[in-house]
KEGUVO-605862 format. One line per field, with one value per residue: residue number from 1; residue in three letters; x, y, z of N, C-alpha, C in turn. Coordinates in steps of 0.2 Angstrom, whole numbers, plus 5000, padded with zeros to 4 digits. Each point is the difference from the previous one (the first is absolute). Example, Ala and Ser with C-alpha at 12.3 -4.5 7.8 and 13.67 -1.06 7.14 Angstrom:
BEGIN
seq 1 2
type ALA SER
nc1 5066 4998
nc2 4972 5005
nc3 5039 4996
cac1 4996 5004
cac2 5006 5006
cac3 5000 5001
cc1 5004 4996
cc2 5006 5005
cc3 5000 5003
end
This chain:
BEGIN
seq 1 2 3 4 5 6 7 8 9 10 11 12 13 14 15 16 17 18 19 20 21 22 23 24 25 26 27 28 29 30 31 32 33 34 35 36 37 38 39 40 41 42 43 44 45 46 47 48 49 50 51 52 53 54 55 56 57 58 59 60 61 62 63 64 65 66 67 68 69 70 71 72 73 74 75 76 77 78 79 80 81 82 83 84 85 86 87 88 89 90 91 92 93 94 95 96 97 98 99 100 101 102 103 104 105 106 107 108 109 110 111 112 113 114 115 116 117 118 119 120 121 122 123 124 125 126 127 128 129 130 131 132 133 134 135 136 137 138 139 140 141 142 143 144 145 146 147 148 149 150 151 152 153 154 155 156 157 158 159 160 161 162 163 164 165 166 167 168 169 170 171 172 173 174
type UNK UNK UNK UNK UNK UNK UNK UNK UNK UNK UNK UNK UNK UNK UNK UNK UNK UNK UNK UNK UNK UNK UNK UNK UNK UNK UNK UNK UNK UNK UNK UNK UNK UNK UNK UNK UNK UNK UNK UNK UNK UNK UNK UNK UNK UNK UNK UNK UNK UNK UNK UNK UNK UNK UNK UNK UNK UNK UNK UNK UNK UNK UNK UNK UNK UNK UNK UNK UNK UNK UNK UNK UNK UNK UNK UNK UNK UNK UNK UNK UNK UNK UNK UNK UNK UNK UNK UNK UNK UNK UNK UNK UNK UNK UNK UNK UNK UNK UNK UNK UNK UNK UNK UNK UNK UNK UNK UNK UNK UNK UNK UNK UNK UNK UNK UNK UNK UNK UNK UNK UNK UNK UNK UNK UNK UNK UNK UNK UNK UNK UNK UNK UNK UNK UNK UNK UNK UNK UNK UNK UNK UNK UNK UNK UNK UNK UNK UNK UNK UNK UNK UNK UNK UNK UNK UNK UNK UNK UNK UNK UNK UNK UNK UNK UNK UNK UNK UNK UNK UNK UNK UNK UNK UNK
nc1 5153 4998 4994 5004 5003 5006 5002 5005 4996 5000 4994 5005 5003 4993 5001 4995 4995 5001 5004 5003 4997 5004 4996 5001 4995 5005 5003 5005 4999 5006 5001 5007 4994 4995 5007 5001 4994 5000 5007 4998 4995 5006 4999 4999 5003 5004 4999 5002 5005 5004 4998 5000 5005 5008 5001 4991 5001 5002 5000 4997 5006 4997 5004 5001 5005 5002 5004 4996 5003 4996 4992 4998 4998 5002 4997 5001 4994 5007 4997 5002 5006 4994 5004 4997 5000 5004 4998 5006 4998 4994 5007 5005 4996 4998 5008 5000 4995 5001 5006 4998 4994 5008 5001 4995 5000 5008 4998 5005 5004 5003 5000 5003 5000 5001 5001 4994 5002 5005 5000 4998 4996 5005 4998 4998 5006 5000 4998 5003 5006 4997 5001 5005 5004 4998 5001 5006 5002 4997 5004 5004 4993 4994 4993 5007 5001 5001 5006 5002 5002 5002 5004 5001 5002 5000 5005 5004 5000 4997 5005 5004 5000 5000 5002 5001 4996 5000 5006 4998 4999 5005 5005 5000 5001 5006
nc2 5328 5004 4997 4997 4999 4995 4998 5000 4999 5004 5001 4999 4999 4998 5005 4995 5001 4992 4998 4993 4997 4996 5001 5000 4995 5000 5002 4997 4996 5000 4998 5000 5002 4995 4996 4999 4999 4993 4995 5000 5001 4996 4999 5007 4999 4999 5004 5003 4992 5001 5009 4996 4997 5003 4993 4997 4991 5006 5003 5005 5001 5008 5002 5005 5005 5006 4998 4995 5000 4994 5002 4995 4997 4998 4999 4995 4995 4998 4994 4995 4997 4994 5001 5006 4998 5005 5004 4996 4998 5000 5000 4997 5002 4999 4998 4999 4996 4995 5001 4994 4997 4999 4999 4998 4996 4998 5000 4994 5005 4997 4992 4996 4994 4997 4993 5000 4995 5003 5004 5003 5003 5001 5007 4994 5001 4994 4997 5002 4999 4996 4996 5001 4999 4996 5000 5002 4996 4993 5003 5001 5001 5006 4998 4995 5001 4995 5003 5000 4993 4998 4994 5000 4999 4998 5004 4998 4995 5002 5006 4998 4997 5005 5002 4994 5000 5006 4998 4995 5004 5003 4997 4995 5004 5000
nc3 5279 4996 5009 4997 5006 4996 5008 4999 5004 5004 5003 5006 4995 4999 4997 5004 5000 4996 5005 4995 5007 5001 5000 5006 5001 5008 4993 5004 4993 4996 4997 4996 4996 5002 5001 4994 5000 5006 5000 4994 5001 5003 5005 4996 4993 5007 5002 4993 5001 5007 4999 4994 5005 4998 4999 4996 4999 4997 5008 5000 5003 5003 5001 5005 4995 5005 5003 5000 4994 5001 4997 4998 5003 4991 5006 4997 5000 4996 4996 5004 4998 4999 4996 5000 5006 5002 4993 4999 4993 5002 5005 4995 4997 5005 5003 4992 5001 5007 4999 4995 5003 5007 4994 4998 5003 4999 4991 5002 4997 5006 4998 5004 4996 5004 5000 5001 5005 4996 5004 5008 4994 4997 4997 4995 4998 4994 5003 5006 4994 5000 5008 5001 4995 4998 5006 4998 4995 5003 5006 4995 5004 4994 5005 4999 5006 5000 5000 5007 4997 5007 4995 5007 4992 5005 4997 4997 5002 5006 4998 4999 5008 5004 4998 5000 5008 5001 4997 5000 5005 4999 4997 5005 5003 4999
cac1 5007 5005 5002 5004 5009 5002 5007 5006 5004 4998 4994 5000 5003 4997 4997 4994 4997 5000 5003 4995 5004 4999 4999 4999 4994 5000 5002 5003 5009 5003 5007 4999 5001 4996 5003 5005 4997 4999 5007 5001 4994 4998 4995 4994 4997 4997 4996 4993 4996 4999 4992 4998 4994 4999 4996 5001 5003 4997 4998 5004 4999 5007 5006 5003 5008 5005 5007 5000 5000 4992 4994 4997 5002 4992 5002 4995 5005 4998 5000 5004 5002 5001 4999 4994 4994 4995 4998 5005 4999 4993 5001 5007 4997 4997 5005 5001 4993 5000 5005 5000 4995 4998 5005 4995 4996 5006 5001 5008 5002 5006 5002 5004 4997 5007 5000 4995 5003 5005 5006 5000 4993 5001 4994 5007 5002 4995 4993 4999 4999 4993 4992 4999 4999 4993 4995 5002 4997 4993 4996 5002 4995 5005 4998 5002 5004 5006 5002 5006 5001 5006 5001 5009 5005 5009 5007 4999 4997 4995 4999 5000 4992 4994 5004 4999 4993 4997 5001 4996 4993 4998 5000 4992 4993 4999
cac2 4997 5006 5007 4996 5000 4996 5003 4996 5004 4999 4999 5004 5003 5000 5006 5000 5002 4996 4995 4994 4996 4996 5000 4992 5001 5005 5006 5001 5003 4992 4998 5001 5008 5005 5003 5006 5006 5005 5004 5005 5002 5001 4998 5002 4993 4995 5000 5002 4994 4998 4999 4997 4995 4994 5001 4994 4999 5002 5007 5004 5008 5004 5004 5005 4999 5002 5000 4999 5005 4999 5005 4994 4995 4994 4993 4994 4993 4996 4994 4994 4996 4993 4998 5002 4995 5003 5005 5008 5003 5004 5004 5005 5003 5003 5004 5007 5004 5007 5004 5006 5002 5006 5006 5005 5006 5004 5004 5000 4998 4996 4993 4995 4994 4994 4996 5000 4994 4997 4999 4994 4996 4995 4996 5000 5006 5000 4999 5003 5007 4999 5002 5009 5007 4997 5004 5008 5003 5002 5003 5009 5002 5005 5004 4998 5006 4998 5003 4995 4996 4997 4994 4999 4992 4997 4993 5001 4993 5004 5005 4995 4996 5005 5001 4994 4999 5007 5000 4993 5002 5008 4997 4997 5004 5005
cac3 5001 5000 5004 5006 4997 5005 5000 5005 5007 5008 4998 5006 4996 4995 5001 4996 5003 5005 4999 5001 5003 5000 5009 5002 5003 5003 4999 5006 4999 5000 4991 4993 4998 5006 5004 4996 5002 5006 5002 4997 5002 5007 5007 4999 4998 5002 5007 4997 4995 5006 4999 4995 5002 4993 4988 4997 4994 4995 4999 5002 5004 4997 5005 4997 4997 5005 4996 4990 4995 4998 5005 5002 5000 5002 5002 4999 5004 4994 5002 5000 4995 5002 4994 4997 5000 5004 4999 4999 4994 5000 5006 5000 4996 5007 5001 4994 4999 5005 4998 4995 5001 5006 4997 4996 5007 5003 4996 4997 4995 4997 5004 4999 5002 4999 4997 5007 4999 4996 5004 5002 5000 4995 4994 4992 4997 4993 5001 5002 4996 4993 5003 5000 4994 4997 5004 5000 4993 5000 5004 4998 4995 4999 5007 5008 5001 4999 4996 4998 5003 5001 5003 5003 5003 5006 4996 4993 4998 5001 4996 4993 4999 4998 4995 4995 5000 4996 4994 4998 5001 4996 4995 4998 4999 4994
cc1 5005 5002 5001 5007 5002 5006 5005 5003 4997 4993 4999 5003 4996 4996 4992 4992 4998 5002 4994 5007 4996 4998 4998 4994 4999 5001 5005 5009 5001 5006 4996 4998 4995 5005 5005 4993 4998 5005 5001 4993 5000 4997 4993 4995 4998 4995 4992 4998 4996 4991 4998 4995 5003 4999 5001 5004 4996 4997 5007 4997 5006 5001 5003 5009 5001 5006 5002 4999 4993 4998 4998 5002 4993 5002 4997 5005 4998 5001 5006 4997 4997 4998 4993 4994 4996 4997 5005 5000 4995 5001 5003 4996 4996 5001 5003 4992 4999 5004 4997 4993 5000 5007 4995 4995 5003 5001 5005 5003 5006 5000 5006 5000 5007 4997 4996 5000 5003 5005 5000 4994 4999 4998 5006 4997 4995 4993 4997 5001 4996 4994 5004 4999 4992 4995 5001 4997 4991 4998 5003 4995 5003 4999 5005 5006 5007 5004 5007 5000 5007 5000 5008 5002 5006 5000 4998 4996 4992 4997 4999 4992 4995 5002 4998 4992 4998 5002 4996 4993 4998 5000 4991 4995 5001 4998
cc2 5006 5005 4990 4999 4996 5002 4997 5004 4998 5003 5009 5009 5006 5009 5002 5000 4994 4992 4995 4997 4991 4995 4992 5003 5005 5008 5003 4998 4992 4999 5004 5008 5000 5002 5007 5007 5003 5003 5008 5005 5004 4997 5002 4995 4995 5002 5002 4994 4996 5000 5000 4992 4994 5001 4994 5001 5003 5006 5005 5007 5004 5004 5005 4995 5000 5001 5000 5005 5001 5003 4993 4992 4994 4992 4994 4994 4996 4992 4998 4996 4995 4997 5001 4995 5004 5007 5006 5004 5005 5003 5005 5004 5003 5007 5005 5004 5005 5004 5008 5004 5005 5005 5003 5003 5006 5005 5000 4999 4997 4997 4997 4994 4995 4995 4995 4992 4996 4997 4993 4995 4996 5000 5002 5010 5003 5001 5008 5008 4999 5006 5008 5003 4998 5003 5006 5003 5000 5006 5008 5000 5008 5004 4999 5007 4997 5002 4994 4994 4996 4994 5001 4993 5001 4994 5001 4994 5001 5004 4995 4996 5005 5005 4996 5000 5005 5002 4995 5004 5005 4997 4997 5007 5007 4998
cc3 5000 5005 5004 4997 5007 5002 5006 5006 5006 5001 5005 4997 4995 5002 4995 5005 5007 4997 5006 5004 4998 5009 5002 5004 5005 5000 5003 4998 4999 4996 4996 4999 5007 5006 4999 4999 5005 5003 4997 5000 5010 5005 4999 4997 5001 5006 4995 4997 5005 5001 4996 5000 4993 4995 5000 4992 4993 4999 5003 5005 4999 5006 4997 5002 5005 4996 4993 4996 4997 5006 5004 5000 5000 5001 4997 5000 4994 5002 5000 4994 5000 4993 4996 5002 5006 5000 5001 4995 5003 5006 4999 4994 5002 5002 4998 5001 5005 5001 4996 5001 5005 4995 4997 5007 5003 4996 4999 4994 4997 5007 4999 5005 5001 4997 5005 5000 4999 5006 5006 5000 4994 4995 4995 4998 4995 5001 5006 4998 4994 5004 5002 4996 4999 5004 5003 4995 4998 5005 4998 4994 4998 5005 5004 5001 5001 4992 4996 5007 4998 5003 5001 5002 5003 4996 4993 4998 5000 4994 4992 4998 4999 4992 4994 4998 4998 4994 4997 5000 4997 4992 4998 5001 4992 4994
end
C-alpha cells in the first residue's frame, strides 16, 4: 500500500513512466480522459492506435506518449455499468491486471491510472475503487518493477471516494 498514493488532478498532466487511458473498445479517442489524452498526446496517437486492431473489455495495450509528459500510453477498455449483473466486477479487475502486467514487462516504475469507468460508463465510485487498489495492491509483488503507483481522481468527489476506500483498506490489512 505504501508505493500507492491517491491524487486530484488531470491524468494528462502526470510526469511518470506510463499513464492508463481509459479507452473505448476502438482505441481511436472519444469523452472524458480517453479524449483529454489523445488531444493532448497528438495525431501520432492516434494513427499508432489505428493499427492496433482495438482492445476488448478488460485487457489492455500500450502506445508510446508522443506528446504526453508519460513515455507510454496503456490503453484498456473498462465495463459499462449494468448494475453488476454482468461481470463488471471480474472485468474491471481485469483491467488493473493487464495494466500492471504490461508495466512489469515495460519495467516501469511509475504508473498512473484514472478512475477506469467511473465516468461515462457508469460504475458507482465505491465499489470500483474497492477493485482498484485491491488489485493494484495484490499485483505489487516485491519483484514488481513498479515503484510508484498513481490513482488520478478528476474532481474531488472522485478523489474523497477513492481516499475513503484506501484508508478503510489500509486500515484492515495492518
Amino acid at each position: 500500500m505504501n508505493r500507492i498514493e491517491i491524487v486530484e488532478g488531470d491524468i494528462t498532466r502526470m510526469t511518470v513512466d506510463a499513464i492508463v487511458n481509459a479507452a473505448n473498445a476502438s482505441l481511436l479517442g472519444g469523452g472524458g480522459v480517453d479524449g483529454a489524452i489523445h488531444r493532448t498526446a497528438g495525431p501520432q496517437l492516434l494513427k499508432e492506435c489505428r493499427r492496433l486492431g482495438g482492445c476488448r473489455t478488460g485487457e489492455a495495450k500500450i502506445t508510446r506518449g508522443y506528446a504526453l509528459p508519460a513515455r507510454y500510453v496503456i490503453h484498456t477498455v473498462g465495463p459499462v455499468w449494468h448494475g453488476g449483473t454482468q461481470q463488471e466486477a471480474s472485468l474491471l479487475a481485469s483491467c488493473y491486471e493487464s495494466c500492471m502486467v504490461l508495466a512489469q514487462e515495460y519495467r516501469l516504475k511509475s504508473i498512473a491510472f484514472p478512475a477506469i469507468s467511473c465516468g461515462l460508463y457508469g460504475y458507482p465510485l465505491g465499489q470500483a475503487a474497492e477493485i482498484a487498489i485491491t488489485t493494484i495492491s495484490r499485483s505489487l509483488t516485491p519483484g514488481h518493477s513498479l515503484e510508484k503507483v498513481y490513482l488520478v481522481c478528476f474532481g474531488a468527489d472522485v478523489a474523497a471516494a477513492y481516499r475513503d476506500c484506501f484508508n478503510r483498506l489500509k486500515g484492515a490489512s495492518a
